[in-house]
KEROKE-472909 format. One line per field, with one value per residue (C-alpha): residue number from 1; chain; x, y, z. Coordinates in steps of 0.5 Angstrom, whole numbers, plus 500, padded with zeros to 3 digits. Example, Ala and Ser with C-alpha at 12.3 -4.5 7.8 and 13.67 -1.06 7.14 Angstrom:
BEGIN
tortor <- c(1_2)
lomi <- c(A_A)
xx <- c(525_527)
yy <- c(491_498)
zz <- c(516_514)
//
This chain:
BEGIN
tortor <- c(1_2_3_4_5_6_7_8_9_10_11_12_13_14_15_16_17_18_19_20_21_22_23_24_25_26_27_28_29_30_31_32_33_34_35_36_37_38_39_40_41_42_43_44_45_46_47_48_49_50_51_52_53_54_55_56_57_58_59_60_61_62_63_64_65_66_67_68_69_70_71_72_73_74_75_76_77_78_79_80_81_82_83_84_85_86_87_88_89_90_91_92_93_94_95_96_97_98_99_100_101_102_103_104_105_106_107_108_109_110_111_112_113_114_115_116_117_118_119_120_121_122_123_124_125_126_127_128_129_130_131_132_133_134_135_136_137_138_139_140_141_142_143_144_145_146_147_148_149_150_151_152_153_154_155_156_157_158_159_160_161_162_163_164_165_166_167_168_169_170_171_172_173_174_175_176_177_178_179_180_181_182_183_184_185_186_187_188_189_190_191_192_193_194_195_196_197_198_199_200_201_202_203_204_205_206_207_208_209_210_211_212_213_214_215_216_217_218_219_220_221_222_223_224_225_226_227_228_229_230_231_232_233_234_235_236_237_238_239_240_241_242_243_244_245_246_247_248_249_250_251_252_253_254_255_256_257_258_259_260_261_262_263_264)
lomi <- c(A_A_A_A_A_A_A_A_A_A_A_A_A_A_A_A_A_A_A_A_A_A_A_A_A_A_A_A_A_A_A_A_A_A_A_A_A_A_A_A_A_A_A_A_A_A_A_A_A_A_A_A_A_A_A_A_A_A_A_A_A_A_A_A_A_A_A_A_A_A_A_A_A_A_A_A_A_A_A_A_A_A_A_A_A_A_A_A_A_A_A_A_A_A_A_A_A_A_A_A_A_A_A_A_A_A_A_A_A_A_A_A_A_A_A_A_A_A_A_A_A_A_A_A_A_A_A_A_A_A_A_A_A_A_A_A_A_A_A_A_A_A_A_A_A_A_A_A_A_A_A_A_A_A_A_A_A_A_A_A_A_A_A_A_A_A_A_A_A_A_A_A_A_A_A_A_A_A_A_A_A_A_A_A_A_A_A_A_A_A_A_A_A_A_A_A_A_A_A_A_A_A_A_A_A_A_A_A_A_A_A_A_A_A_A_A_A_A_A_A_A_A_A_A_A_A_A_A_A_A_A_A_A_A_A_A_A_A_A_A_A_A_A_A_A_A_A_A_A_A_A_A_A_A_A_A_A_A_A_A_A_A_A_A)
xx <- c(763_755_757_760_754_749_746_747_744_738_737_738_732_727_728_727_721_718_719_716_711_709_710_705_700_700_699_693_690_691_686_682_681_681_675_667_663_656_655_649_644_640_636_633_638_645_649_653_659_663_667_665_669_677_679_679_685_685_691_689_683_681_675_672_666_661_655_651_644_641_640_636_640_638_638_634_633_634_631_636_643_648_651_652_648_651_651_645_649_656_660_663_667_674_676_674_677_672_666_661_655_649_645_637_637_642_634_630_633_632_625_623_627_623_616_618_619_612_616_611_604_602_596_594_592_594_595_596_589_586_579_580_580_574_567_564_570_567_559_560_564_562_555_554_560_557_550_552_558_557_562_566_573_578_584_588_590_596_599_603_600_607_615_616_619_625_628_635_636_642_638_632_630_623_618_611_608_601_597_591_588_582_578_576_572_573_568_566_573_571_576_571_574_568_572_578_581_587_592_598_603_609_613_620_626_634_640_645_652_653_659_658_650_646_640_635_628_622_615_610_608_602_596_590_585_580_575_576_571_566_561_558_556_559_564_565_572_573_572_576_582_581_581_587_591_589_591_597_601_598_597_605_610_610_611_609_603_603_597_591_586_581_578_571)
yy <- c(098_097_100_105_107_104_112_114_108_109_117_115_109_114_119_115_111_119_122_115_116_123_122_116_121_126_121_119_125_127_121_121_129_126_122_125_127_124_118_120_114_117_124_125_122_121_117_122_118_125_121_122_123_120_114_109_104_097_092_088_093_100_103_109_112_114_118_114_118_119_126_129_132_139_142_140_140_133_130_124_126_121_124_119_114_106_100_096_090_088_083_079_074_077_073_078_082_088_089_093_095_099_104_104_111_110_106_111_116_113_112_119_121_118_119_127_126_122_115_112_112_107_106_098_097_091_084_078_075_081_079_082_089_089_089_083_079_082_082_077_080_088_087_094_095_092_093_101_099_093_090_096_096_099_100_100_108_106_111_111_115_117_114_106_106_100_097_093_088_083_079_082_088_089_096_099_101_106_106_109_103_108_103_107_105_106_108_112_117_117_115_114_114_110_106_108_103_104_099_098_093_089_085_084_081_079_081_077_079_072_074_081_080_083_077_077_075_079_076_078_079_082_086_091_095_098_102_111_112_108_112_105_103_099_094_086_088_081_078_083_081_074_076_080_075_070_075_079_074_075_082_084_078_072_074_069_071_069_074_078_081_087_092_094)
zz <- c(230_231_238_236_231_235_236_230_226_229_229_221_222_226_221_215_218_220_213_210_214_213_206_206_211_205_200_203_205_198_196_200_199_191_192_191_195_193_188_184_184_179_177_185_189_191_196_201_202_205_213_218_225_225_222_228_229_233_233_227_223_221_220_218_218_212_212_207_207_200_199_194_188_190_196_201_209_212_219_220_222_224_230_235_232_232_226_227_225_225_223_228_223_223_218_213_209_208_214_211_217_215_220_218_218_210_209_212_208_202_204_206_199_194_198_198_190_190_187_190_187_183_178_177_171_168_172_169_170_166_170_175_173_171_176_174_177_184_182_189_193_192_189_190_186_180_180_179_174_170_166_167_167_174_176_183_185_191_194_201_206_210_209_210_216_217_223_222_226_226_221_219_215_218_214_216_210_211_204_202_195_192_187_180_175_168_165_158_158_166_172_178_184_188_195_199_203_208_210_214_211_215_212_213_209_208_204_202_198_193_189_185_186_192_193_198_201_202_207_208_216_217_212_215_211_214_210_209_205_200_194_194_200_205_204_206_208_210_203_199_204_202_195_195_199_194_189_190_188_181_182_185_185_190_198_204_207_214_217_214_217_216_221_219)
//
C-alpha cells in the first residue's frame, strides 16, 4: 500500500508543506510591513527602527538588522549612515534567547541630535553647599575674581563646544566631550560673563540589563581645562582643577575620578 502511494503521499506532503509555508511568509511579511516605522522618543527625536538588509538564517538563529539611529522628528540631512557598518559587541552566550548588538553610531546619532537641537547647555545656579556659587568661596583661589566682585553671587554657564564623541568596545562605552565653562557674576540684575575655560572630559562607563531595569556605571577618566578668555586677569588654573575635582561630586552626582590636570 504505502508503495503503491508512495509518489502520491509525498507530492500531497510537499504541497501542504509549500502552501503552508507561503501562507506563514505572507502572514510575516504582513507583520512585518504593520510594525512603525519610527518610535518616537520624545518632542526632537525618534528612534528609526525601518530593516535594514534580508533577514540572515543560521542552523539555530535568526537575525535581522535594524537601523537604529535617532532621527530628528522633522526632517533633517544626517552624516552617519549604516551602510557596511558591524556591531561593535556581540553576544557570544548562545544560550540566549534574544542577543541585542548596538553599533556606536545608534549613540553618535543621538548625540549629534541633541547637540543640534541645543540640549546641552546648562546653566548651574543652585548646588547643594550653596557657597560655592558666591565669590567669597573663591577670594583664595581667584583673588582677582573677588577683589573686583565681592560677596557676589555666580553661576556656571556650560555648554559643549561639538557632539560627544563615543567609542563601543566589548565592555566599555568610552566618550570625548569638549566644553566651554563661562563663570558669571551676578550682580544687581546684571549677568557678567568674566573667565571662559575650556575642557576636555573622558570618561567611560558600562551598561547592564537586570530584569526589566537597564542599569550601569559611569568614571571618570581624564579632566583638562586650559583658559579661553579672562576679564580678570590670569587664573591659577591648577587650583580651580583641584577645587572642581573636589567639588563636582557635590555640584553633578558622584563619578571616580582617576586623572585631573590643567594646561595653562
Amino acid at each position: 500500500m504505502v508503495d503503491a502511494f508512495e509518489e502520491k503521499i509525498g507530492s500531497a506532503v510537499e504541497n501542504a508543506i509549500t502552501k503552508k509555508l507561503k501562507e506563514g511568509i505572507l502572514n510575516l511579511d504582513s507583520f512585518l510591513q504593520s510594525l512603525p516605522k519610527e518610535i518616537p522618543v520624545d518632542d526632537h527625536a525618534s528612534l528609526n527602527v525601518t530593516f535594514v538588509d534580508d533577514p540572515v538564517l543560521s542552523n539555530s538563529s535568526i537575525g535581522l538588522d535594524i537601523n537604529g539611529l535617532f532621527t530628528a522628528r522633522k526632517e533633517v540631512l544626517f552624516p552617519y549612515s549604516l551602510k557596511n557598518l558591524q556591531p561593535s559587541v556581540i553576544c557570544p552566550d548562545q544560550s540566549k534567547m534574544l542577543g541585542i548588538a548596538l553599533d556606536e553610531a545608534v549613540f553618535n546619532s543621538a548625540s549629534v541630535l541633541y547637540y543640534d537641537a541645543e540640549f546641552m547647555q546648562w546653566i548651574v545656579d543652585k548646588v547643594p553647599d550653596q557657597s560655592l556659587l558666591n565669590t567669597a568661596e573663591w577670594r583664595f583661589i581667584i583673588p582677582q575674581l573677588y577683589r573686583k566682585y565681592p560677596n557676589d553671587d555666580m553661576n556656571l554657564n556650560i555648554s559643549l563646544s561639538s557632539p560627544p564623541v563615543i567609542r563601543v568596545s566589548q565592555h566599555n562605552i568610552d566618550a570625548m566631550v569638549y566644553a566651554d565653562l563661562i563663570i558669571d557674576v551676578l550682580e544687581a540684575d546684571k549677568v557678567i560673563p568674566v573667565a571662559c575655560i575650556s575642557l576636555v572630559i573622558r570618561g567611560s562607563g558600562s551598561v547592564k540589563i537586570l530584569g526589566n531595569k537597564l542599569t550601569g556605571s559611569v568614571k571618570l577618566n581624564d579632566f583638562t581645562m586650559s583658559l579661553n578668555w579672562s576679564q580678570i586677569g590670569k587664573l591659577r588654573l591648577g587650583l580651580i582643577q583641584v577645587l572642581f575635582c573636589t567639588t563636582s561630586p557635590k555640584i553633578i552626582s558622584p563619578t571616580q575620578i582617576s586623572h585631573c590636570k590643567s594646561t595653562n
